[in-house]
C-alpha positions in Angstrom: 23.5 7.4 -31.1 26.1 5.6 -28.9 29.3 4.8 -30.4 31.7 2.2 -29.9 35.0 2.3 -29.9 37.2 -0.9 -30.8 40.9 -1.2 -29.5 43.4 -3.5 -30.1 45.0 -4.2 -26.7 48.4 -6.5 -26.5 48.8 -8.5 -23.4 51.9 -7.0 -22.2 49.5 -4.0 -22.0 46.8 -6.0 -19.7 49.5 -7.0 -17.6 50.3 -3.8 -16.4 46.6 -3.2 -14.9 47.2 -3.4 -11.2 43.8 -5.3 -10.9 44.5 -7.5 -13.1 48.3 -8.3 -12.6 48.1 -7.5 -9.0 45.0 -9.4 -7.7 43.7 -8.0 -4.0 44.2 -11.8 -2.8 46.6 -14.3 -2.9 46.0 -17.4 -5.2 43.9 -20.2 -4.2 46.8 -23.1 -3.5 47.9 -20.3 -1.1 44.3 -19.7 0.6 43.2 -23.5 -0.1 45.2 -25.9 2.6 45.1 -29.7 3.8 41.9 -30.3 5.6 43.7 -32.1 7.9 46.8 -29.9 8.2 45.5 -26.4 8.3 42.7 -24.4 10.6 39.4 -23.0 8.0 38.9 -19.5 9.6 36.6 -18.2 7.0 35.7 -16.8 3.0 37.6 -13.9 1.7 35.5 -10.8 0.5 36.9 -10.3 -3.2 36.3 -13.2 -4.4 34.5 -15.6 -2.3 37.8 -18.2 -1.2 37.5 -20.5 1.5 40.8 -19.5 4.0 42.4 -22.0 5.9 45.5 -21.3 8.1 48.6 -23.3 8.1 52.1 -22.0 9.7 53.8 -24.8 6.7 54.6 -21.7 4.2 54.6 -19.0 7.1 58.0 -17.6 8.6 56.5 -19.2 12.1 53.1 -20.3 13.6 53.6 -17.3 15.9 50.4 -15.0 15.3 49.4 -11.3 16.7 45.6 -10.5 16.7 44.5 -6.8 17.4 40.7 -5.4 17.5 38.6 -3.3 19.3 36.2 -4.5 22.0 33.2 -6.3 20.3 35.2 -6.7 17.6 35.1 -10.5 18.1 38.8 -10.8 19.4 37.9 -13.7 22.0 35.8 -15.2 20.0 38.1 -15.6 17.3 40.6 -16.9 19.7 38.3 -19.6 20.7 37.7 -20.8 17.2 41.5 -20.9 16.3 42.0 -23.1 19.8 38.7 -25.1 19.0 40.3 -26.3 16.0 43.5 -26.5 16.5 42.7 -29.2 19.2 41.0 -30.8 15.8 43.7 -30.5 13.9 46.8 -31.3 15.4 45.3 -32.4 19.2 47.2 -29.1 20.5 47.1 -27.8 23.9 46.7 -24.8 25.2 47.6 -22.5 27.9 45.3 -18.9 28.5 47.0 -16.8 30.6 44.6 -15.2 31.2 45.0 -11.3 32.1 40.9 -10.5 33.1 39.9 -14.1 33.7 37.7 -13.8 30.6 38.2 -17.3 29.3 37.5 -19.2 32.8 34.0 -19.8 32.2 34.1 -20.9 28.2 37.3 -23.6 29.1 35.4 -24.8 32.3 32.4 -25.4 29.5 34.5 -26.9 27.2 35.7 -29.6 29.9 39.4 -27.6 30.3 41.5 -27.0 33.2 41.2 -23.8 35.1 44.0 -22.8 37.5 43.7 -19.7 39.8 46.8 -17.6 41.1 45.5 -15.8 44.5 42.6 -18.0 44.7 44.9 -21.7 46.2 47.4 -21.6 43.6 51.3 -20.6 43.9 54.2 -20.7 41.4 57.4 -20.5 42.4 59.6 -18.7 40.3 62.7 -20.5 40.9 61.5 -23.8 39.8 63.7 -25.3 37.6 61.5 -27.6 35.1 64.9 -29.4 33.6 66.9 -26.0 33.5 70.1 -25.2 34.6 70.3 -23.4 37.8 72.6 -20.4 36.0 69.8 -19.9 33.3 66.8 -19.9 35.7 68.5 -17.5 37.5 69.4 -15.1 34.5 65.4 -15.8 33.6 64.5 -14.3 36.7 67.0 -11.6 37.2 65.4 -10.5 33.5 62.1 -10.7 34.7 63.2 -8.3 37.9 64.9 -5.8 35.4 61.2 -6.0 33.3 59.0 -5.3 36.2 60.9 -3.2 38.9 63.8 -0.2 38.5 66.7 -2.7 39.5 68.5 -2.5 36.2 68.7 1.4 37.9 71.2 -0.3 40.6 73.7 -2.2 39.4 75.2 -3.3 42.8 72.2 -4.7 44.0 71.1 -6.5 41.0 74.8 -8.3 41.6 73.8 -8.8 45.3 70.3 -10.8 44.1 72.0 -12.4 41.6 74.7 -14.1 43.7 71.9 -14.6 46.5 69.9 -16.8 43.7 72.9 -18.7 42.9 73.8 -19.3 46.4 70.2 -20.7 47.0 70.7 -23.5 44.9 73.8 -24.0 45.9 72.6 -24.3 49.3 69.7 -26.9 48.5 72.6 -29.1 46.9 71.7 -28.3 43.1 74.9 -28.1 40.6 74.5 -24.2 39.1 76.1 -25.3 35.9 74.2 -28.9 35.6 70.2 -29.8 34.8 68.7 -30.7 38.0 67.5 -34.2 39.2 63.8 -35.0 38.9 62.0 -34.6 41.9 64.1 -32.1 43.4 62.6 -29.5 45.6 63.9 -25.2 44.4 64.6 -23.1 47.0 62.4 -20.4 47.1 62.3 -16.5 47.0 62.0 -16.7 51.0 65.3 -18.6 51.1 67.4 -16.0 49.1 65.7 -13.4 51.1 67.3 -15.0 54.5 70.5 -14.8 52.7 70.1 -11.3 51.9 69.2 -10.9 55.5 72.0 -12.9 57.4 74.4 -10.9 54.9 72.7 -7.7 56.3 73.2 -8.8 59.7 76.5 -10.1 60.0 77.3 -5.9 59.6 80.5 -6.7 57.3 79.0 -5.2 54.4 80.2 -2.2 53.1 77.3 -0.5 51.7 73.9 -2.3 54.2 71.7 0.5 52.3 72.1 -1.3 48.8 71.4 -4.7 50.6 68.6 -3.1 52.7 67.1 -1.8 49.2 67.9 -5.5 47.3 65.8 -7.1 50.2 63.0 -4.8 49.9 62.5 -5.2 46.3 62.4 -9.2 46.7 60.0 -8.6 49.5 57.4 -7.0 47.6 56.6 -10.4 45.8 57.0 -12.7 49.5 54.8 -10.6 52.0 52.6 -13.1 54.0 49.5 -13.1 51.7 51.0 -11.5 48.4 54.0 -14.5 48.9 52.5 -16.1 45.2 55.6 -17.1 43.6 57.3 -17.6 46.9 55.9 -20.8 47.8 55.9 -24.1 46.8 54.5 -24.6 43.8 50.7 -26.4 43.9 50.8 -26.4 40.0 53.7 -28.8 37.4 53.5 -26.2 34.5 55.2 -29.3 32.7 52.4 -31.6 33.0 50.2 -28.1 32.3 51.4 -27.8 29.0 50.2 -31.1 28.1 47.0 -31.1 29.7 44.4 -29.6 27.3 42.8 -26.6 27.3 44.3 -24.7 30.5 43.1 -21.6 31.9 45.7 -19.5 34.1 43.4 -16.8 35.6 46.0 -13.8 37.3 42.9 -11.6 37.7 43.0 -12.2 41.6 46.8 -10.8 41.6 47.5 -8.0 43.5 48.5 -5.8 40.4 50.4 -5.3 36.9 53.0 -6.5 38.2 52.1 -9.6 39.7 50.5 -10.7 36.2 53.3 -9.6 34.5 55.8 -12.0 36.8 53.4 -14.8 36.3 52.7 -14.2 32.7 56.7 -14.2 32.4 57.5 -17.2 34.6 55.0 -19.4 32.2 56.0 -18.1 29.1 59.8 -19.3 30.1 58.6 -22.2 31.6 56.8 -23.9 28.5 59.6 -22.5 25.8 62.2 -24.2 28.2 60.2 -27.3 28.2 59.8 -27.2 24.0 63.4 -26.7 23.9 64.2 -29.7 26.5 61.7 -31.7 24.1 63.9 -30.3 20.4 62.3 -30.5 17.1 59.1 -32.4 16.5 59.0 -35.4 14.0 55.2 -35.3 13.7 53.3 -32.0 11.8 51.4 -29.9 14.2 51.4 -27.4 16.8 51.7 -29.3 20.0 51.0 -26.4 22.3 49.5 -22.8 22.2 50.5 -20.1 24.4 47.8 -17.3 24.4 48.4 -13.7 26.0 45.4 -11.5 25.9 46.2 -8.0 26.7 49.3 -8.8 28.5 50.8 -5.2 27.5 53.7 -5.7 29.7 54.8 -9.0 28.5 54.2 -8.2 25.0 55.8 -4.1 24.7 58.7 -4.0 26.4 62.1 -5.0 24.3 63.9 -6.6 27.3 60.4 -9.3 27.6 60.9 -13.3 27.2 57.9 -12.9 24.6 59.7 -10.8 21.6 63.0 -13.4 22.2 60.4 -16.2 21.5 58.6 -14.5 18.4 62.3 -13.9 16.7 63.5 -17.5 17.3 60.9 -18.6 14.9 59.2 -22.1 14.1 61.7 -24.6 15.8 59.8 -26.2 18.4 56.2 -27.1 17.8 54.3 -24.2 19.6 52.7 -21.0 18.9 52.7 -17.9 20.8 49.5 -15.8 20.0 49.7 -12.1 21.7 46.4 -10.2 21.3 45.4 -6.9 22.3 42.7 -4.6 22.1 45.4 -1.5 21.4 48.2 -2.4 18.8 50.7 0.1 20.2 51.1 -2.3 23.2 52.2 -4.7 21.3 56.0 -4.3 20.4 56.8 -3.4 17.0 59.1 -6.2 16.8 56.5 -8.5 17.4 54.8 -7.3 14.2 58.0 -7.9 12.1 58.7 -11.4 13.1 55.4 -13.0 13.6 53.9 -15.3 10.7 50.2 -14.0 10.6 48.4 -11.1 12.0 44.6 -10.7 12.7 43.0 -7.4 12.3 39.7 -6.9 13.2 37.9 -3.6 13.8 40.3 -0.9 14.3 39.2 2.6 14.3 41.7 5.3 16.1 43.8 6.6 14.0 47.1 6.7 16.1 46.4 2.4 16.2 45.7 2.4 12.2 48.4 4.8 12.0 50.7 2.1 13.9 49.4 -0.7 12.2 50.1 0.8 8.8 53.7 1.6 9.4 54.5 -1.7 10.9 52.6 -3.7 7.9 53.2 -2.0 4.8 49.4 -2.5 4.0 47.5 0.2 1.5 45.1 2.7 2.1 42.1 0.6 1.4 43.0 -2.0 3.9 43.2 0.6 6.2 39.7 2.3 5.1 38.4 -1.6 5.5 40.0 -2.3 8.7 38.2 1.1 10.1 34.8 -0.1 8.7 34.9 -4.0 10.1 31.7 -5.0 11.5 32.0 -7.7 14.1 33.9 -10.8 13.2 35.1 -9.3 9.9 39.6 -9.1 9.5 42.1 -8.3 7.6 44.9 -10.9 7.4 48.4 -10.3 6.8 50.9 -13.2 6.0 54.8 -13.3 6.4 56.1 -16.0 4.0 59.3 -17.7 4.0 60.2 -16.5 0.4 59.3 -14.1 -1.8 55.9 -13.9 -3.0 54.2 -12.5 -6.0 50.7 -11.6 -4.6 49.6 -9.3 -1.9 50.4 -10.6 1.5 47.2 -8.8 3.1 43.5 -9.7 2.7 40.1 -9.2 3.8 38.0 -12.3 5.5 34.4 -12.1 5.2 33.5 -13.0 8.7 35.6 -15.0 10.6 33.4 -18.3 10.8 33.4 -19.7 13.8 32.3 -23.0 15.9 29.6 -21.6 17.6 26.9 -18.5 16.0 28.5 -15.3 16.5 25.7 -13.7 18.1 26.0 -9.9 17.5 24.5 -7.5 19.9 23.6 -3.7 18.6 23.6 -0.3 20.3 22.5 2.1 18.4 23.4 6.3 18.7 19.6 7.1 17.0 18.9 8.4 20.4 21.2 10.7 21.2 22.7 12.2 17.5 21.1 15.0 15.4 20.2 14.9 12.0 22.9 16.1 10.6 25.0 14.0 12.3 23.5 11.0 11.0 23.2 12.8 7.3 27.1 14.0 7.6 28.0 10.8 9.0 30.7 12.2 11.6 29.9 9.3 13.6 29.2 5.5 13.7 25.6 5.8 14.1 25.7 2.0 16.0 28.3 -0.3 17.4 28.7 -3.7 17.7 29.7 -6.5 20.3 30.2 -10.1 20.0 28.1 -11.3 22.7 31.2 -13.0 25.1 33.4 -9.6 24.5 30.1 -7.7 25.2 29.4 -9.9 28.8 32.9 -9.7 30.2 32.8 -6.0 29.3 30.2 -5.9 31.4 31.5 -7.9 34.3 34.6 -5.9 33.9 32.6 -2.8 35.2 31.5 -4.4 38.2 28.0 -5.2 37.0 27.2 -8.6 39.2 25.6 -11.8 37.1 22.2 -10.4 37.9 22.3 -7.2 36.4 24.5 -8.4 33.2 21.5 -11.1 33.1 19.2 -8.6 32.6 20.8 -6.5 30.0 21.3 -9.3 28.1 17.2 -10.3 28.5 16.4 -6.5 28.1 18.9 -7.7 24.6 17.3 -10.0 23.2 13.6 -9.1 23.7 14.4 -6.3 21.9 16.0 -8.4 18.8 19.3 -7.7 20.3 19.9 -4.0 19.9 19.3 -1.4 22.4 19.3 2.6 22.1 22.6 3.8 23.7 20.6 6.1 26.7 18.7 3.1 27.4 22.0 1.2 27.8 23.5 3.4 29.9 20.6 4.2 32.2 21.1 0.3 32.6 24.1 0.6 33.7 23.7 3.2 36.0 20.8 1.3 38.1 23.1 -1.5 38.7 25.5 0.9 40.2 28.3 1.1 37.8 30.1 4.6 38.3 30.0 7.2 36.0 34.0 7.5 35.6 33.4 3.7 34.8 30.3 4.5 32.0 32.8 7.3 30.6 35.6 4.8 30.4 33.5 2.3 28.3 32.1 5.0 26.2 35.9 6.3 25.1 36.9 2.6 24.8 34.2 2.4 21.8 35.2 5.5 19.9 32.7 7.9 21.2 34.4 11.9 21.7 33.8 14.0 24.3 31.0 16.0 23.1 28.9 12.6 22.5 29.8 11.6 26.2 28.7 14.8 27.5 25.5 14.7 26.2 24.9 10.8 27.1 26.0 11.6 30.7 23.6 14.7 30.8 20.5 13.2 29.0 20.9 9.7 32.0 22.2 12.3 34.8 24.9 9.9 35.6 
């Protein structure tokens, strides 16, 4: 016979039950915005509450977004640029690291703008600035990418040498320029350098020798990018759409980086010029996608921009496949950040630290499937309700079509019964694609992984997957790279490798 028991419970008592006084998710007037003033992302897990995203409550619209590839990262970003154009008619500006977005904005009727491929920048543009600040901006970008911080002399030499430049091209160093104007270019401060050099008056011609160098590396006939004339007004950019800066045909790291730099100073400068806006709304949206240099270093434009908050009208979103490339400070100061599948632990270990969250986000956050997230929210006062959450699926404007390989082929029994590993992994079909393209695999042969796809219901046994790979020539150092960039350890990879003979 079953007895029960009866208690008399006070409410004071109730209160103090975490789930009850501390619910996993904030309220609904928190999750539950203006249709017309706020961006619906998707339903939370717990209890089944629409989510839509508005910067109004936040610290600043400013936004991180980390996940693994497949995790849905690009498509997410599409979906939050979709609607904020929507929204708030925002603009945006890709710059785009891998050139990973070129196709989807040429679909969507955007403009797509190719450094290395007919288009220049040149740094020293001033778009409204003062002379004196532009060239502080570009000495800072110098220290960023090269060791001249190492060499104090000859950062003064390429300092002055900027300043004379204008000077020389009849601009005011302490005044904002005249429209219309043409800069001086890298070129010109390099012939100062030079004539300096020359004259033989100098007292130390190896630090000038070593100043011209360095400028050198970013004006050599063919690598001369940001040393020419600019074909492209970043002003008239930043109000243009959806814009697609492709830097995958530059040189190297540091090529992106300097162009990454130049626009990310460029379009703060111009939402400075413009001040505060009257209207609600983000007018513009700056995107970097694994732009680790921009985003890690302390001395980078980006981490200035994150701490300086919500006063001009434009969001900066930094995403990256590996959170420890993202600065910590970055985490601290921005207003939201995205989470999607996350699984090695020194990046959950990194995550945690910087967000405060619990051990069951964390647990979650390893277990995502594609498209789910865990959101974390920085108010501007103190709030009374967990700041982190889990979405659902992140419900976007197109179906997320989710492609499966599957580990049945190659893992033993008791690995599947033990669960030591993911026994399939997932990919969002873009992420999945330029993953693909990314390891040289030509249209062709991604074409036919994709047919081979979705005959088979869109899921494919990992040794067939590979063996794909290898017959349309992508290297083995290349298949091992992808492999580790999924989770899989070494022993796994071994025995993949060995079963295809790669």
């Amino acid at each position: 016979m079953t007895l029960i028991r009866l208690q008399h419970i006070m409410s004071n008592e109730i209160a103090k039950r975490a789930f009850l006084s501390r619910p996993p998710e904030p309220p609904s007037d928190v999750l539950i915005n203006d249709p017309f003033g706020s961006i619906f992302i998707g339903t939370t897990k717990i209890f089944k509450m629409p989510f839509s995203w508005t910067y109004t409550n936040l610290a600043n619209p400013h936004m991180s977004i980390v996940g693994i590839t497949g995790s849905g990262k690009s498509y997410f970003i599409k979906t939050l640029l979709i609607r904020a154009s929507y929204v708030w008619n925002s603009n945006a500006i890709i710059i785009d690291w891998a050139g990973e977005y070129r196709d989807w904005v040429k679909q969507s009727g955007g403009v797509v703008v190719a450094l290395a491929k007919g288009d220049y920048l040149n740094i020293m543009d001033l778009s409204s600035m003062k002379p004196l600040d532009r060239v502080k901006q570009i000495i800072n970008a110098f220290d960023l990418l090269t060791d001249i911080g190492q060499y104090p002399e000859q950062k003064r030499l390429t300092e002055e040498a900027l300043e004379q430049s204008y000077t020389n091209f009849g601009f005011i160093p302490y005044e904002k320029p005249p429209e219309g104007k043409d800069a001086p270019t890298l070129k010109d401060v390099i012939a100062l350098l030079d004539e300096k050099l020359q004259e033989g008056t100098y007292e130390y011609p190896a630090e000038l020798e070593n100043a011209i160098y360095r400028l050198r590396q970013f004006a050599r006939e063919g690598e001369d990018f940001f040393a020419r004339k600019s074909t492209l007004d970043l002003g008239k950019l930043a109000n243009s759409g959806l814009v697609d800066v492709d830097v995958s045909g530059l040189p190297d790291e540091r090529f992106r980086a300097l162009a990454g730099l130049f626009i990310v100073q460029t379009v703060t400068e111009k939402m400075r010029a413009e001040g505060w806006l009257s209207v609600k709304g983000l007018k513009t949206i700056l995107v970097l996608d694994e732009a680790w240099k921009l985003a890690k270093d302390d001395k980078s434009a980006v981490i200035t921009i994150i701490r300086e908050g919500r006063k001009y009208g434009f969001a900066l979103i930094v995403a990256s496949q590996n959170p420890t490339d993202i600065n910590e400070a970055i985490f601290s100061n921005v207003g939201t950040t995205f989470m999607l599948k996350v699984k090695f632990e020194n990046f959950l270990n990194f995550l945690q630290s910087s967000l405060n969250f619990s051990q069951f986000i964390r647990t979650e956050i390893s277990r995502f499937g594609v498209g789910q997230a865990a959101v974390e929210m920085a108010f501007q006062s103190a709030i009374r309700f967990p700041g982190t959450f889990i979405l659902e699926r992140i419900e976007g404007e197109e179906p997320l079509h989710v492609y499966v390989i599957t580990l049945s082929d190659i893992l033993t029994q008791g690995e599947v019964s033990a669960k030591i590993i993911e026994n399939e992994f997932q990919f969002e079909q873009g992420e999945l694609q330029n993953k693909l393209i990314e390891l040289n695999m030509n249209k062709i042969g991604v074409d036919e992984v994709f047919s081979k796809l979705n005959q088979s219901g869109r899921k494919m046994k990992i040794l067939d997957f590979v063996q794909d790979l290898k017959l349309n020539d992508v290297s083995t150092n290349n298949i091992v790279l992808f492999l580790k960039g999924i989770g899989l350890d070494d022993v796994i990879i071994t025995r993949i490798i060995s079963r295809v003979g790669a």
